[in-house]
N, C-alpha and C positions, 0 to 999 in steps of 0.2 A: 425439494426446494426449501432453503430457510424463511421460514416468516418471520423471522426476528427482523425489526425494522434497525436496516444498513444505514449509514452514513459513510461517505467517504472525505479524507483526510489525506491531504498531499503536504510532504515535507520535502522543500528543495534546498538545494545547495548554496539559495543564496541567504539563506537563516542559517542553516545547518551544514554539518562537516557531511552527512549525507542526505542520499538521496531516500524516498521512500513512497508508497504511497498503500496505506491500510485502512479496511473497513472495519467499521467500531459503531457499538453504539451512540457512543459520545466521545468529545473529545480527549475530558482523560481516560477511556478506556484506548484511546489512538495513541495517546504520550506514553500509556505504558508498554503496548506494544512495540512503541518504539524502542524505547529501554529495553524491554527484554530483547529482541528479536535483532535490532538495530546495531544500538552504541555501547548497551550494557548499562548498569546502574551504576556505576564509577565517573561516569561521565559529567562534564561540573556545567554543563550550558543546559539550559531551561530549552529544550525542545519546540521550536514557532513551527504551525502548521495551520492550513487554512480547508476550509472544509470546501467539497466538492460537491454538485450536482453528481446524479448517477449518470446518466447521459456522459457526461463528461468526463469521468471515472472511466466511464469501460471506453471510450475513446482512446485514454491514455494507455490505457490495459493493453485496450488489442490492440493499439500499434506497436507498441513495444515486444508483446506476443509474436505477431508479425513479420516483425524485423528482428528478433531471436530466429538464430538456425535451426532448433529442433521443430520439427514437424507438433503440432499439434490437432486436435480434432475440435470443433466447435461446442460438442458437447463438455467435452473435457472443458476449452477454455470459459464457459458457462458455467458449470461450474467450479472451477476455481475463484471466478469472480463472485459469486453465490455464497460462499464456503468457507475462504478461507480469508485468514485477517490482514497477515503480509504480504500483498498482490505481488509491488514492483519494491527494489533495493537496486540503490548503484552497484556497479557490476564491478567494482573493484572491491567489492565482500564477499563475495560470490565463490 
């Protein structure tokens, strides 16, 4: 389990060209992920994102988990929410 203390970060479509949503320490540790993972460092618009309860976070997670067609295990989707930085991206990057 990580005990680094998580913060979640949701970036939508209607700030940004996309969608995202990453756990980061802080918020510019969230903006760079963005850039790296996301849009790229080329990219000329200032990144807006608003921070999320965890609660609310893994709502978005596992619904979208959920209504993805691959099969997943709960452990699995635990941790990836636990884990890793870039949970969800619009699925036309994909």
């Amino acid at each position: 389990m990580n005990t680094d203390i998580r913060k979640y970060f949701e970036f939508d479509e209607k700030d940004n060209d996309y969608y995202a949503l990453i756990a980061a320490k802080d918020e510019d540790e969230a903006v760079d992920v963005y850039y790296e993972e996301v849009v790229g460092y080329d990219y000329d618009l200032k990144p807006v994102c608003k921070e999320l309860s965890s609660p609310e976070a893994w709502r978005i997670f596992s619904k979208a988990e959920a209504e993805n067609d691959e099969e997943i295990t709960m452990e699995d989707l635990v941790w990836e929410f636990d884990e890793c930085a870039l949970l969800l991206i619009s699925p036309d990057l994909l």
